[in-house]
C-alpha positions as CSV (number, residue, x, y, z in Angstrom):
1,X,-35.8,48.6,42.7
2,X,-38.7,48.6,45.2
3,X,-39.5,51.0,47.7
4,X,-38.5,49.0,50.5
5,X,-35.2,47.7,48.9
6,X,-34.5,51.8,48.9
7,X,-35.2,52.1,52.0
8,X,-32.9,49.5,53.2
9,X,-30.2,51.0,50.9
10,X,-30.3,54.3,52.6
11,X,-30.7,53.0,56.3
12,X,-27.4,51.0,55.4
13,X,-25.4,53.6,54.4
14,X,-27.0,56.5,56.3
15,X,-27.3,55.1,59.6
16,X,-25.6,51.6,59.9
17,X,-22.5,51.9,58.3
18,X,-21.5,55.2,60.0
19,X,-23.1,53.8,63.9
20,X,-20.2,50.7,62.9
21,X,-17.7,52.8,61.8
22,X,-17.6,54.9,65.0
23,X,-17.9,51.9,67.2
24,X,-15.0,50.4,65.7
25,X,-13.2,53.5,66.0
26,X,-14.0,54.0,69.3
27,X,-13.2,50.3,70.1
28,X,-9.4,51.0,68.5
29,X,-8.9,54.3,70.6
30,X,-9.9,52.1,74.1
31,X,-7.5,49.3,73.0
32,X,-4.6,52.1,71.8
33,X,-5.5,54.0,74.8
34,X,-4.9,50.7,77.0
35,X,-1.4,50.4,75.4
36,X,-0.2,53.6,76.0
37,X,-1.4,53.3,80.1
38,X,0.2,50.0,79.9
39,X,3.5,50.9,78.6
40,X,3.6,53.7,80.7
41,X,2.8,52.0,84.0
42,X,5.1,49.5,82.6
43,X,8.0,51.5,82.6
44,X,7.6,52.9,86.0
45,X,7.5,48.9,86.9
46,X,4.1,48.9,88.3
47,X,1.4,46.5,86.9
48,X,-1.1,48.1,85.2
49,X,-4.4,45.6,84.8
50,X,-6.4,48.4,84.0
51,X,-4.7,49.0,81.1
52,X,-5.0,45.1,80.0
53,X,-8.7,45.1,80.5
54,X,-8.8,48.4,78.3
55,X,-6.8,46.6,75.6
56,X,-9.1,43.5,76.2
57,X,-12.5,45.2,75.9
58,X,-11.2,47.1,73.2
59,X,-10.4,44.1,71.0
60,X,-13.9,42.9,71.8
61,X,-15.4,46.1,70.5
62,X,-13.6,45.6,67.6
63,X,-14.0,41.7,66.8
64,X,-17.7,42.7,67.4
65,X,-18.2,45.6,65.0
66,X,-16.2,43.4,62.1
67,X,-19.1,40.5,63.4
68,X,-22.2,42.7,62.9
69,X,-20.4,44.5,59.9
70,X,-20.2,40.6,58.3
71,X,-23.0,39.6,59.2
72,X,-24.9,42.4,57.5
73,X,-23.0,41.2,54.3
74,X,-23.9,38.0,54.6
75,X,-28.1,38.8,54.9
76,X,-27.4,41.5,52.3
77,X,-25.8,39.0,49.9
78,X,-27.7,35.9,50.4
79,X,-31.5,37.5,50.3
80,X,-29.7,39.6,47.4
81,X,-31.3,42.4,49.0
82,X,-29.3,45.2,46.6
83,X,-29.9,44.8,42.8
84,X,-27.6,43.9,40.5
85,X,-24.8,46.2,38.9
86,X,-24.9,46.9,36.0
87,X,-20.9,46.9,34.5
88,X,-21.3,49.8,32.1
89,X,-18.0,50.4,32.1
90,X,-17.1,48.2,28.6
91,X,-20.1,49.6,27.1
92,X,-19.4,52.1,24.0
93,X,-20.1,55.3,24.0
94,X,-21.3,55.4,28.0
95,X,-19.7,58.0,30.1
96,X,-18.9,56.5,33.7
97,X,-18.7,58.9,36.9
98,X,-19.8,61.8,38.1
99,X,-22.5,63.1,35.2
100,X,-22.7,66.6,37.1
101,X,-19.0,67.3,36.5
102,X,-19.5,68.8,33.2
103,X,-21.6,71.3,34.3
104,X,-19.6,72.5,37.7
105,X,-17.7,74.3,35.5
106,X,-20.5,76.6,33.8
């Protein structure tokens, strides 16, 4: 594995992933939000289109988060950009998992 494929590896899951995750989060709290305000409005028969357009952006966030998440996939997968796994896990004699975990106990 390259220097550069490493690199890309670690800005993935340090930075990326985590940046999406929280953006989706915060996209399902703005759309949960938005129910809640609309219910509630709802029930004291008002119209509540503030709590629509919360609900609206909030899917948008969303649908765009599971975009860019995809679409980083789809670059990582078709410039096969992370090497190939090895499936040691049929091998004989090959101990899969966590090698430190014999010695946490010492």
């Amino acid at each position: 594995m390259g220097a550069g494929e490493e690199l890309l590896d670690k800005m993935i899951a340090l930075i990326i992933d985590p940046a999406l995750r929280v953006v989706f989060t915060l996209g399902l709290f703005l759309f949960l939000w938005g129910v809640v305000e609309f219910l509630y409005k709802l029930s004291k028969g008002e119209v509540s289109t503030e709590g629509k357009n919360h609900m609206i952006w909030g899917l948008v966030g969303m649908l765009i988060m599971v975009s860019v998440y995809g679409i980083i996939a789809l670059i990582v997968n078709t410039f096969e950009l992370r090497g190939a796994s090895t499936d040691v896990g049929r091998m004989n004699g090959i101990q899969t998992g966590n090698p430190f975990s014999d010695t946490l106990g010492q």
